[in-house]
C-alpha positions as CSV (number, residue, x, y, z in Angstrom):
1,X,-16.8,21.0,10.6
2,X,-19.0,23.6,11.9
3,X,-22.9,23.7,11.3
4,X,-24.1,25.4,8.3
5,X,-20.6,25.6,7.0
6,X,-19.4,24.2,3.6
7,X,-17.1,21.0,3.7
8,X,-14.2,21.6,1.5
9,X,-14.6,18.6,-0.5
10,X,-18.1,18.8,-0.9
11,X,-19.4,18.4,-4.5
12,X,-15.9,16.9,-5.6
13,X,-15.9,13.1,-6.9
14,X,-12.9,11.1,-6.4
15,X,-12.3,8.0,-7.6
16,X,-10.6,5.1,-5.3
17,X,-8.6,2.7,-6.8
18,X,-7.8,0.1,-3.8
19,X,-8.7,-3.2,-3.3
20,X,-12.0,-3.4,-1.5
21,X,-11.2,-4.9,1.2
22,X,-8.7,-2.0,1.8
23,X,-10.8,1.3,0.9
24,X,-13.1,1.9,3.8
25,X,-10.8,4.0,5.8
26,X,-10.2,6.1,2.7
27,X,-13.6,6.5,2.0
28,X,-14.7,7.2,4.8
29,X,-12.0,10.1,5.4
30,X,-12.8,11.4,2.0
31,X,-16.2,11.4,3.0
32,X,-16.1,13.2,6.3
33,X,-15.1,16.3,4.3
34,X,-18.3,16.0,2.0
35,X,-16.7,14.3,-1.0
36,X,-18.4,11.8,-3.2
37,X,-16.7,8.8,-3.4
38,X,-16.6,6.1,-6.3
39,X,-14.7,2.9,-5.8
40,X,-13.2,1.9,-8.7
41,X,-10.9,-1.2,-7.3
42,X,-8.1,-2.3,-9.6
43,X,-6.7,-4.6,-7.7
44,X,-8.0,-7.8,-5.8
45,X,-5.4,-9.4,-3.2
46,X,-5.3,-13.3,-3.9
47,X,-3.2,-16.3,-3.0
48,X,-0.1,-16.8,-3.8
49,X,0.3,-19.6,-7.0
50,X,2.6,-21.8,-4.6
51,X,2.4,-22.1,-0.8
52,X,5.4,-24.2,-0.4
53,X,8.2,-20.9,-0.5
54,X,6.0,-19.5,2.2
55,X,5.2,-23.1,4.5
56,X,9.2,-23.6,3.9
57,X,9.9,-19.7,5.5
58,X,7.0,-20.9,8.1
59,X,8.9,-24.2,9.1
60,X,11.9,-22.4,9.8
61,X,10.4,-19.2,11.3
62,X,13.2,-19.8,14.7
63,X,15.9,-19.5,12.3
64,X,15.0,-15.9,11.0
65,X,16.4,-12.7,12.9
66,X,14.0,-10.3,11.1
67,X,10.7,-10.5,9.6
68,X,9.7,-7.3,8.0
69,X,6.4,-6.9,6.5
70,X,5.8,-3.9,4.2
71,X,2.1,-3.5,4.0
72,X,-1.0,-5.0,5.6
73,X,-1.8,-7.5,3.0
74,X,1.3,-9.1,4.1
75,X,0.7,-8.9,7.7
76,X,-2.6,-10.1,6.8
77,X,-1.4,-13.0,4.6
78,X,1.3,-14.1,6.5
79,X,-1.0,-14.6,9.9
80,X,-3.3,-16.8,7.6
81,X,-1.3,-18.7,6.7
82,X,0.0,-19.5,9.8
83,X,-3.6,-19.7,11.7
84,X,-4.0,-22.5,8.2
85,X,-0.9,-24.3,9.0
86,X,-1.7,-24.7,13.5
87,X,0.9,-21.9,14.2
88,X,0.2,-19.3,16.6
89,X,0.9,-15.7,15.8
90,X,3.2,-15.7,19.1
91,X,6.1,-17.6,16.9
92,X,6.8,-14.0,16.1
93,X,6.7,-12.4,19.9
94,X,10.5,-13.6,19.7
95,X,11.9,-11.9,16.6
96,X,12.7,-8.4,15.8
97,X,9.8,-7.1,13.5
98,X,10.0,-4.1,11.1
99,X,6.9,-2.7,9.6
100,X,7.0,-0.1,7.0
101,X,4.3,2.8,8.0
102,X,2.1,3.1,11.2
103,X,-0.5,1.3,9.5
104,X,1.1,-1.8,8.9
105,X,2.5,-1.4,12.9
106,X,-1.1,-0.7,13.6
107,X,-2.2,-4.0,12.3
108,X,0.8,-6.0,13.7
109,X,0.1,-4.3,17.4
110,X,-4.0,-5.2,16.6
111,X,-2.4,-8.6,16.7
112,X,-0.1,-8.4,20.2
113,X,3.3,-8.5,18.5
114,X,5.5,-5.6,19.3
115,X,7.5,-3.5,16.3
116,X,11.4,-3.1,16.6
117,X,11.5,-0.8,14.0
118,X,9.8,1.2,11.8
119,X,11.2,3.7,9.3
120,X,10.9,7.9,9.4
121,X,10.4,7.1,5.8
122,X,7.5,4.9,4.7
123,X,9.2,3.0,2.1
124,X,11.4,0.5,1.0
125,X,15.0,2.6,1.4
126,X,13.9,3.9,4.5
127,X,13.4,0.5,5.2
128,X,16.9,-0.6,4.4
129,X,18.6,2.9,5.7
130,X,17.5,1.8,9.3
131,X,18.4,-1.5,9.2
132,X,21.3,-1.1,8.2
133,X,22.0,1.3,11.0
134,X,21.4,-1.4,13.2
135,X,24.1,-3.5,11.9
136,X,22.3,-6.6,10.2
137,X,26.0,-8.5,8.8
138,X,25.5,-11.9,9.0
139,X,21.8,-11.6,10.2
140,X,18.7,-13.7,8.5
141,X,16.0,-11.6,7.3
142,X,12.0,-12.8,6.2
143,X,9.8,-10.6,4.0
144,X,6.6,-11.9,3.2
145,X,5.2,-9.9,0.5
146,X,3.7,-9.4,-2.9
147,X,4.8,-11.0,-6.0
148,X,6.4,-8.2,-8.4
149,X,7.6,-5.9,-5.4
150,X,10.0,-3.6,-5.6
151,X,13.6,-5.9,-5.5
152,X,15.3,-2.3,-3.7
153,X,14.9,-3.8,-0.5
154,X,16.0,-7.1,-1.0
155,X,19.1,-6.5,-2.9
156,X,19.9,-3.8,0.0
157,X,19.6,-6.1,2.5
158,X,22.3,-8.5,1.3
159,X,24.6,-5.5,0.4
160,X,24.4,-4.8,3.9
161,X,25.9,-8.5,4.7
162,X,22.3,-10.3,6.0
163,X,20.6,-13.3,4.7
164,X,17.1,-11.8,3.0
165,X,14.4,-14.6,2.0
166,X,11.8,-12.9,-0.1
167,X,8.7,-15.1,-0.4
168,X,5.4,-14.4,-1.5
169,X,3.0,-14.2,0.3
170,X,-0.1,-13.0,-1.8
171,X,-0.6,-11.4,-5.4
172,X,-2.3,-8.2,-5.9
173,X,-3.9,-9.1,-9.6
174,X,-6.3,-7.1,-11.7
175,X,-9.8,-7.6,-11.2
176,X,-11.2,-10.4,-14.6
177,X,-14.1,-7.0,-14.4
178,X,-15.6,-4.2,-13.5
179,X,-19.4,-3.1,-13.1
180,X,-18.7,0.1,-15.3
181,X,-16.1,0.8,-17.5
182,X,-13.9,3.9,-16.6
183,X,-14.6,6.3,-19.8
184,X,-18.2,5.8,-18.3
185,X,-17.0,6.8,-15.0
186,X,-15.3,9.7,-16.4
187,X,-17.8,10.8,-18.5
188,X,-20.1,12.0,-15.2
189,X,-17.4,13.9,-13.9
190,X,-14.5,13.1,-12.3
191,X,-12.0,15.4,-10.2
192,X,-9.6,13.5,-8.7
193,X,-8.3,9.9,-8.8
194,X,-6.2,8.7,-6.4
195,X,-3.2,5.7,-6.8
196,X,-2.1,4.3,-3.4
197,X,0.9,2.1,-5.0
198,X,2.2,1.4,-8.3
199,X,0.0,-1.8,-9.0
200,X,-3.1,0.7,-8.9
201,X,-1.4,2.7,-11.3
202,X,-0.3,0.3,-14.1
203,X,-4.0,-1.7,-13.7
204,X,-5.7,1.6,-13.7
205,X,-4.1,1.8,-17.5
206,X,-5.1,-1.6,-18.3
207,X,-8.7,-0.3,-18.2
208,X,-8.0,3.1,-19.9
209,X,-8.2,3.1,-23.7
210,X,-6.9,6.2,-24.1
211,X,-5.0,8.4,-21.5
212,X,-6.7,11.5,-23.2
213,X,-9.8,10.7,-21.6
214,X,-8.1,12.0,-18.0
215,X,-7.7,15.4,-19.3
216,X,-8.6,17.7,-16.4
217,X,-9.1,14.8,-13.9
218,X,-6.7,15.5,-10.7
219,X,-4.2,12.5,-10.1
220,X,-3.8,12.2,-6.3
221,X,-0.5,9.8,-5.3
222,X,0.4,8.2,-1.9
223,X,4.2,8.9,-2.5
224,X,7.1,9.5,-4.9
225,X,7.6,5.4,-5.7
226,X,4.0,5.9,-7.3
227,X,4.3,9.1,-8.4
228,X,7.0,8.0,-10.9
229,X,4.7,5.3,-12.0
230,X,2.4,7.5,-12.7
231,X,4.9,10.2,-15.0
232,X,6.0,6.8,-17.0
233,X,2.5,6.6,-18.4
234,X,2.5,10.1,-19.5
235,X,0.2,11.6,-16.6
236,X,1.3,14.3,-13.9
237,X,0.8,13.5,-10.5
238,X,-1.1,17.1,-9.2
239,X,-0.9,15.5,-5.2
240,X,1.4,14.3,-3.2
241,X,1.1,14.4,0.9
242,X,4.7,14.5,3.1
243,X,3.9,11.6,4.5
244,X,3.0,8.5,3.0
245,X,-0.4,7.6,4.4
246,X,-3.8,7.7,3.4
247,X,-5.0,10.5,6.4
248,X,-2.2,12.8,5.3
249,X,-3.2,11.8,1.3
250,X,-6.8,13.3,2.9
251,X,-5.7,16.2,4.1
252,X,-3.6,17.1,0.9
253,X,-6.1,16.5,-1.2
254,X,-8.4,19.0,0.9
255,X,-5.8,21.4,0.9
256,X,-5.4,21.4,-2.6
257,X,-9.0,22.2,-2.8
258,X,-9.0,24.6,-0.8
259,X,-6.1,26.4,-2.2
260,X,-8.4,27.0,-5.3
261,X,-11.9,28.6,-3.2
């Protein structure tokens, strides 16, 4: 931004919803373009209640063809756990690797392994679509993920003739509190608050009281799978990027802003 010159966000207060551990590079994006941020995490990534699906998957990591991981906190989880159990990350230099957006690439590359594949599309059926492209019949497939995920991907997989062994590797669970209650937060003023995945979305309501209290507060969504979360608790999604990151969920939300100077 030029000196002297107004940043488009400035003066607007947007509420984060991410884990902690996953919200600097959104804050600091919002940030840069003079907004106020206030995290407001609704979700805490923790262990999974039972190791043993994921130390079996682990064991038998030579016998998998695949191993897609569809967000960070399972690239993250799954190279734990195998630092925990002696393994070295270079188990997976072997296989083909599928990662579902350039940030979860990003974080596998960080870590030396090389993606075969990542979707135009940064979901699930994008996701499935290319693999099954690539002709996965008869193929055995690992996803280490979140408990509750979407079962799209899974159930495509075996359509498409492969082996798919969804295990958990962490749980994204509701945090036991919060330092201030969200009417509070609202009450000061809020413009815009932003959902990054359907857990934020259906926590976020855990805390609300009543969904009147976001009357003329902006609802900013990473993509349509949380968008339609979102409509299903009676709310309208006012932002959605074209691409289903957090820099381009940024930039929308500036250009929404700036649409209404």
């Amino acid at each position: 931004m030029g000196e002297g010159k107004t940043q488009p966000l400035t003066g607007r207060r947007i509420l984060i919803t991410r884990a902690i551990e996953q919200a600097e590079e959104f804050s600091v994006l919002l940030e840069n373009y003079g907004a106020q941020v206030i995290p407001f995490p609704t979700i805490e990534i923790a262990s999974p209640d039972d190791w043993r699906p994921l130390d079996r998957a682990i064991k038998g990591i030579d016998t998998y063809d695949w191993v897609i991981f569809t967000s960070v906190n399972g690239v993250r989880s799954f190279s734990q756990r195998l630092k925990d159990k002696g393994v070295n990350i270079t188990v997976l230099a072997e296989k083909n690797i599928c990662a579902i957006g350039p940030r979860t690439q990003g974080e596998l590359e960080e870590m030396g392994l090389t993606v075969t594949f990542m979707p135009a599309e940064y979901r699930a059926e994008g996701v499935a679509e290319g693999l099954k492209t690539r002709g996965i019949n008869g193929q055995k497939i690992l996803l280490p993920r979140a408990r509750h995920a979407r079962k799209i991907l899974p159930d495509a997989l075996r359509e498409a003739g492969a082996v798919a062994d969804e295990v958990e590797a962490y749980r994204a669970v509701r945090p036991a509190k919060t330092l201030d209650s969200i009417e509070a937060i609202l009450s000061k003023g809020i413009d815009v608050v932003t959902f990054t995945s359907s857990s934020t979305v259906r926590n976020f309501m855990e805390f609300v009281s009543d969904k009147t209290i976001m009357h003329g507060v902006k609802v900013a969504v990473i993509g349509p799978i949380t968008a339609e979360t979102v409509k299903n608790y009676g709310l309208e999604p006012h932002i959605t990027p074209a691409e289903y990151t957090i820099p381009a969920l940024v930039e929308a939300i500036v250009e929404y802003f700036q649409r209404r100077v």
